[in-house]
N, C-alpha and C positions, 0 to 999 in steps of 0.2 A: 504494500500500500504506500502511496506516496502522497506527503500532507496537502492538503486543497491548495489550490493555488499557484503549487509548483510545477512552473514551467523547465523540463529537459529536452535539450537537442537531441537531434536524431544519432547523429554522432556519438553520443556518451553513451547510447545503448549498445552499441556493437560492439558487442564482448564476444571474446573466444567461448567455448565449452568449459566449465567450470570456474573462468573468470567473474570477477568479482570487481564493482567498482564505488569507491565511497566518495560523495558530492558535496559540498555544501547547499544546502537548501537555499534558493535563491532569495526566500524571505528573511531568511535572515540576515543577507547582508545587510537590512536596514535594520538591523537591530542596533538600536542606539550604544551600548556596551559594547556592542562585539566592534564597533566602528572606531570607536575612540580606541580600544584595546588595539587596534591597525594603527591608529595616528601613534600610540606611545611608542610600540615599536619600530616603527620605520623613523620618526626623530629619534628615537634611540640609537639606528644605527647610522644614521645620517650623522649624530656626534661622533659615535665612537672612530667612524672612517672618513671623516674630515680630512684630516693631514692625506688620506689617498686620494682626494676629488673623488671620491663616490658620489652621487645626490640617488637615494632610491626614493619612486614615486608609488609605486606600485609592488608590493611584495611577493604577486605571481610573476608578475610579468621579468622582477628585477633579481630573483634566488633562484629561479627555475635552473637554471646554466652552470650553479658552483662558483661563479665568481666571486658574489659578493658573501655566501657562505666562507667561502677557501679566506677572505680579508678578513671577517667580523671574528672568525674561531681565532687565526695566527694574531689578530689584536690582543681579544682578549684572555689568550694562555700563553700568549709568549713566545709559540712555536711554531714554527716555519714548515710548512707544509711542504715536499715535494711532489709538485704539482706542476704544470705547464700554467703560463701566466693567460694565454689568450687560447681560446678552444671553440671554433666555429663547429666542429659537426658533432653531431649527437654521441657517436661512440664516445668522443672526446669530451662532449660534457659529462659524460656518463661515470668515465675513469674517472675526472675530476669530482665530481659528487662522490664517487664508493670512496676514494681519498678522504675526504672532508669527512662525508658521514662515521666511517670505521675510526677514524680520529676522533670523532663526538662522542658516539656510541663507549669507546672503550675510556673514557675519560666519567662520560657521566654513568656508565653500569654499575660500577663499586659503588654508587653514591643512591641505588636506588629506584633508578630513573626506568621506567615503560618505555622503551622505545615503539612509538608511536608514527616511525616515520621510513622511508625507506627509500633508494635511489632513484625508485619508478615513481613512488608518489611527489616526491619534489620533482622531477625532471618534467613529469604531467602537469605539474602546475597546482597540483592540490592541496590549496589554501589551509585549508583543518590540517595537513601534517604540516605546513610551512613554519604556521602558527606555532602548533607545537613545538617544534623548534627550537624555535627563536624564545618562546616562555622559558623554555627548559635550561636554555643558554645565559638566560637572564637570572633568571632565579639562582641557579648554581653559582655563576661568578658576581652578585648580589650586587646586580647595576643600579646605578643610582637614580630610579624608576619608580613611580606607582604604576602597578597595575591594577587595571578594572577589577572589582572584585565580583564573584556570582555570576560570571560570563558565560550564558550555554546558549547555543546553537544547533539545529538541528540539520542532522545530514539523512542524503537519500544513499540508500544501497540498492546498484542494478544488479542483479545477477543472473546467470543463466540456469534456470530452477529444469528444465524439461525438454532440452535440444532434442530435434529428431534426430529418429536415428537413421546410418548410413551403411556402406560396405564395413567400415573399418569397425562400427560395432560388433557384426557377426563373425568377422575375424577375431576381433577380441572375446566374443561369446567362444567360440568354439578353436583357438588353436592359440592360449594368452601363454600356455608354457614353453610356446617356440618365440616369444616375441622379446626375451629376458634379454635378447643382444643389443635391442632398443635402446636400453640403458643406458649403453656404452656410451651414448649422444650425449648423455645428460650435461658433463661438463663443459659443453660447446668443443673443445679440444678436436675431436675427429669431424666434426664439421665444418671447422679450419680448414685444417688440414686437407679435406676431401675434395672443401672449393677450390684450395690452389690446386689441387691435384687438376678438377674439371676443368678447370680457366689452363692451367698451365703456367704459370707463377709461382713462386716462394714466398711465403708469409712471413714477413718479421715476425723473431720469437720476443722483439721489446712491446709487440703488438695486442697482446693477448696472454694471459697466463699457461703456462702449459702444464702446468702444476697445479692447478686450483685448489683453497684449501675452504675457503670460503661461499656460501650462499653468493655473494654479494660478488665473488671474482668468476663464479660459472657462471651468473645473469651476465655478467659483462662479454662472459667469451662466449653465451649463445648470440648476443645481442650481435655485438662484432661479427659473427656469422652468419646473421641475417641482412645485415651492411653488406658483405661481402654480395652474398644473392642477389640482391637490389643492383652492384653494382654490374650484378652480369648479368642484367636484362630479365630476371624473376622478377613478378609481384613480392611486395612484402609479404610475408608470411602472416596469415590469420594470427597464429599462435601466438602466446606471448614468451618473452624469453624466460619467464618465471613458471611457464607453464613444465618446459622442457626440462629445465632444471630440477620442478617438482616429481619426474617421472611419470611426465603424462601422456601416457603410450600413445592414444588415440591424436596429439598434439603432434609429439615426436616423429609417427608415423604420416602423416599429413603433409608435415616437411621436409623426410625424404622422396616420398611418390611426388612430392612438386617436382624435386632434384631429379626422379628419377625421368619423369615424362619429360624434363628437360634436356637432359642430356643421354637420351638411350640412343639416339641415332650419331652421336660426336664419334668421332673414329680417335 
């Protein structure tokens, strides 16, 4: 059920099979608290990165990319990020956000903290984890800030409750103990690897983890390898690279048989 009123794009609905996507309800952005709670924070980081010529106007539109995360963390802990200073394409913001975030995350974990937030939902632009954030970064290094207090917002959750089904269900109904090699996909690493094989290329190994040890470095090297596809003339991939990651046969599968009707007749 989604609360009266609210208007969603057609867009925000189109989720893979078992994806899942959380919104902020468009009514609430007029929520008088949740508004001001935007203005404290964004003049708060608009101080803090002063001496950088930062100005953020906009907090989806200006954290999405890692930049001014990668500035506001190395402000106020001290520590210097290796990071690339400028990153136009998405893998590239992508590395620099797992950067940023696993720098956050393992800074505020001992202290308690719900990570609430994740490389796809800042990179999407999703305000409620932005938010989160940025509170969480404030409160711990104890900025010198009031925040709104009693601040709640309501968000919508799309999800895909009852996909039809297709071929690759009945294959998974009836032969899921031959399909255990799918797996293999999960860490993106041999889907790497398999593009440069199809294209005919070598992949930088500073490119992509080839070791993965993390949730957060296999979303990056399926991601990266869905980059790769796009750039040899495949549709992006339905799937998501969290999908693949999570062991999502019917996903995994999907994005080989792309691969494979693409390239079966290449000599």
């Amino acid at each position: 059920m989604l609360p009266s009123g609210t208007d969603i794009h057609p867009e925000d609905t189109l989720l893979e099979e078992n994806a899942e996507r959380i919104m902020l309800d468009p009514t609430s952005r007029e929520n008088l608290k949740f508004k001001d709670l935007l203005k404290v924070l964004i003049d708060w980081i608009n101080s803090e990165l002063e001496e950088e010529r930062i100005i953020v106007k906009d907090l989806e539109e200006d954290c999405y990319d890692g930049q001014v995360l990668q500035k506001l963390f190395e402000k106020l802990s001290g520590r210097k990020l290796n990071v690339a200073e400028v990153t136009q394409s998405e893998i590239g913001q992508k590395q620099k956000l797992q950067t940023v975030l696993e720098a956050v995350n393992d800074l505020l974990r001992p202290h308690g903290w719900t990570i609430e937030w994740s490389v796809d939902s800042i990179h999407s632009k999703n305000l409620v984890a932005i938010v989160y954030l940025l509170v969480a970064l404030a409160m711990h290094f104890q900025a010198p800030i009031r925040l709104p207090e009693h601040v709640s917002v309501q968000v919508v959750v799309v999800k895909v409750r009852n996909p039809s089904r297709d071929a690759f269900d009945t294959l998974l109904d009836h032969a899921p103990d031959k399909l255990n090699v799918v797996k293999t996909f999960a860490d993106g690493v041999y889907l790497i690897l398999l593009m440069g094989l199809l294209e005919d290329y070598f992949v930088p190994l500073y490119n992509f983890f080839l070791t993965p040890e993390s949730f957060e470095q296999k979303v990056h090297n399926v991601a990266f390898a869905f980059e790769l596809m796009q750039d040899g003339g495949l549709k992006k991939p339905k799937a998501r690279p969290e999908d693949v990651v999570n062991l999502n046969l019917k996903s995994t599968l999907r994005v080989l048989y792309n691969l494979f009707t693409n390239y079966k007749n290449t000599e």
